[in-house]
N, C-alpha and C positions, 0 to 999 in steps of 0.2 A: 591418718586421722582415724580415730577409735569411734565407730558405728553408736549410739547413743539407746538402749536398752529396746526393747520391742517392746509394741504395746499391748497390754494385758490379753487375751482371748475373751471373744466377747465384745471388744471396740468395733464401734463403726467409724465410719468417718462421717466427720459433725456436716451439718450446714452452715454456712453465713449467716450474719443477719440478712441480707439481699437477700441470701436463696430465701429462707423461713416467710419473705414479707411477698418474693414472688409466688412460691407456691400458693404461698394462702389465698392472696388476691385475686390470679391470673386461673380464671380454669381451666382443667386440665387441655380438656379440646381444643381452646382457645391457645393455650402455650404450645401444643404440637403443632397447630396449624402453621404458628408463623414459626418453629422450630426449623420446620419443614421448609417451609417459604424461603428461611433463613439460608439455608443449607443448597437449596437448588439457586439460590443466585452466587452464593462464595465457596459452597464447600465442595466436596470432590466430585469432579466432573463424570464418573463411572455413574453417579446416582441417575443421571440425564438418561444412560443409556441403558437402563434396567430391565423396560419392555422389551429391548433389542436381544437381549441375552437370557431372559430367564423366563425357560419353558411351563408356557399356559397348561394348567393344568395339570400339573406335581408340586409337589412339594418345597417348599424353600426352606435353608436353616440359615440362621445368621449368630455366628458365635464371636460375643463380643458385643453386642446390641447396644448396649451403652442406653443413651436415652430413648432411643427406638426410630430414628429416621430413616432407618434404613429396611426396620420389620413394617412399618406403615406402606412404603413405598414396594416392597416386596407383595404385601398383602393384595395392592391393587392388579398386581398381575398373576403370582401361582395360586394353587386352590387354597394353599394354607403354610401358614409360617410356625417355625420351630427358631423360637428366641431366647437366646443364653446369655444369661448376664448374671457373672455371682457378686458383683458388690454390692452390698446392702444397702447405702443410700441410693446407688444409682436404680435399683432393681424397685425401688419403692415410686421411682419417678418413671420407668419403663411402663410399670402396670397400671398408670392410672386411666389412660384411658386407649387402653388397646386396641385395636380392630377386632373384630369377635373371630376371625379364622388367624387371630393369630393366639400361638401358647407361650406363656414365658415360664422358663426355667431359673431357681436360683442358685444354678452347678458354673462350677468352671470345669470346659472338655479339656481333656488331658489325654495321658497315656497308659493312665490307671485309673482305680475307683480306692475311695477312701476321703480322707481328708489333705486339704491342701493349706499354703500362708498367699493370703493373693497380698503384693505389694502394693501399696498405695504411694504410689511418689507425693514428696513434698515439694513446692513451685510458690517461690516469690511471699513467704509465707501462710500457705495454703495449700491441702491436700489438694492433690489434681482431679476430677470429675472425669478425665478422658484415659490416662495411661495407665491403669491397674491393671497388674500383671501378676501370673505367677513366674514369670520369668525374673530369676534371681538378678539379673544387669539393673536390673530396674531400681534396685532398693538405694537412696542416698539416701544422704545425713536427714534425719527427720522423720522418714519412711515410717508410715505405719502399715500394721500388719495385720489381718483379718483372715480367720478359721473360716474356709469354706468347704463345702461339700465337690469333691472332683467325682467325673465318669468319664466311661470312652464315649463319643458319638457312635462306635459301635455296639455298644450293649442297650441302646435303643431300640435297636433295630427296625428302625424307619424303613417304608416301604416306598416307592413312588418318588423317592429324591431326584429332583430337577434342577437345584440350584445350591450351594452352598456358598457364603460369604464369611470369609475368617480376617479378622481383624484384634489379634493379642499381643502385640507390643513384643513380638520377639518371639514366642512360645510357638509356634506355626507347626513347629517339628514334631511336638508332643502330638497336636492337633489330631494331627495328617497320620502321626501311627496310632492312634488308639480309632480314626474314622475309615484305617484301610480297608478294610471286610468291604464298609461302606460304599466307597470311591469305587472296587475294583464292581463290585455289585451292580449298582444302581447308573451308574458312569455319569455324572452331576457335570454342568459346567461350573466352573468358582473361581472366585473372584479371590484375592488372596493378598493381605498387605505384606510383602517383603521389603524389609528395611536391616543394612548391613552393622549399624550402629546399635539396631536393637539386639542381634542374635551371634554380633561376633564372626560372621559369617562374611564372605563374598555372595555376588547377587548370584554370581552363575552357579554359585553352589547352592544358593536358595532353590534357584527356579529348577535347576538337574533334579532336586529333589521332589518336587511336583512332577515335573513330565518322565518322571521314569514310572511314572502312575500309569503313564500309556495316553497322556495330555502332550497336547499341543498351549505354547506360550503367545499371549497377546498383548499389548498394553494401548492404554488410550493416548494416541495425539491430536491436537483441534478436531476432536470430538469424534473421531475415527479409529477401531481398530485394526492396527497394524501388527504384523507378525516379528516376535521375537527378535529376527536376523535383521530387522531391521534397529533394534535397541542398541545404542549404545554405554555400553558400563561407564567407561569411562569419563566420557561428556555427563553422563547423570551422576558421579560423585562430584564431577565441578560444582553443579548445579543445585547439589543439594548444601552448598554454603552460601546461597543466593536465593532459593527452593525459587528460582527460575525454570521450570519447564521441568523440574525435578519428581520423576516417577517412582509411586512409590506402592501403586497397586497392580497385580498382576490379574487378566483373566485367563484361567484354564480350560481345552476342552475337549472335549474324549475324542480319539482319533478318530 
């Protein structure tokens, strides 16, 4: 089937009527709170164990931030967050009401500087809110496409990094080489979503590619983390056509 034309440079992706009538309504504070609320009773169980991993008093980055529950939740424990989110609607609902030690960025981290197409998948109707990528697997029938601004997280050059959280729908690899200077520097623990359907990959080749960084691999079970050797690959691709018990975020940590 023949990809259907890209959308002009300059597109955003629109809102709903709902979003338009929640924005307006809901204030911002008020929409984060129960975001948040929302998130710490359904959504990924790593956000519970944030205070447990990520060191008081440096720096955190979270790339990928989306609507920001995870820069709020950061906020409450390192000195200060570094928040990257390059889609423009989402980036417009990230900033409305920040924590004041946190920064937002509207770059996608890559492996270069310039310009990038970050993908916008289309879902049941509707551009997606959560999977925009610049990872090309991303783009289906419908996909719209949006001019952002890319950098390395190394041309930062951040001092004091404590914590880093990546979460880009496949791209992980670009992340991780344009943030090595970074990692090998500063020695961050992070948190890291690998997923084999996003990037085309095996996990073991995902995760080899983190711990040759000089990391040690962990993942969360009933609210515990457990060591690598203990992961099963194979039980977790059963699992993830069930997403019974199906792992899909990794935490790294300097040896």
């Amino acid at each position: 089937m023949s990809m259907p034309a890209e959308v002009p440079a300059g597109w955003t992706p629109p809102y709903s009527f709902e979003e338009r009538v929640k924005y307006a309504l809901v204030p911002p504070r008020l929409y984060m709170w129960r975001l948040i609320r929302k998130h710490l009773r359904k959504g990924e169980p790593e956000l519970k164990i944030l205070p447990q991993i990520v060191p008081k008093g440096r720096i955190a980055i979270d790339v990928g931030a989306n609507k920001g529950v995870y820069s709020h939740l950061l906020a409450r424990v390192a000195q200060s967050v570094e928040a990257f989110e390059p889609n423009p609607k989402i980036y417009r609902i990230l900033t409305r009401a920040l924590p004041r030690n946190v920064t937002a960025h509207q770059v996608a981290l890559s492996d270069r500087v310039g310009t990038a197409e970050l993908i916008v998948p289309m879902y049941g109707g509707g551009f997606s809110n959560q999977t925009a990528s610049l990872n090309p697997r991303k783009r289906n029938e419908g996909a719209g496409v949006v001019k952002v601004a890319q950098r390395t997280l190394d041309s930062y050059g951040f001092n004091n990094v404590g914590f880093i959280k990546i979460d880009v729908e496949g791209f992980e690899a670009a992340v991780l080489a344009g943030a090595k200077e970074t990692i090998l520097r500063e020695r961050p623990v992070m948190q890291i979503e690998l997923e084999e359907q996003h990037t085309g990959l095996t996990i073991e080749e995902c995760l080899a590619s983190v711990t040759s960084l000089g990391m040690e691999a962990f993942f969360l079970r009933d609210g515990t983390l457990r060591p690598i050797a203990e992961f099963d690959p194979v039980r977790n691709r059963e699992a993830f056509k069930t997403r019974d018990g199906y792992i899909n975020n990794f935490i790294f940590k300097p040896k």
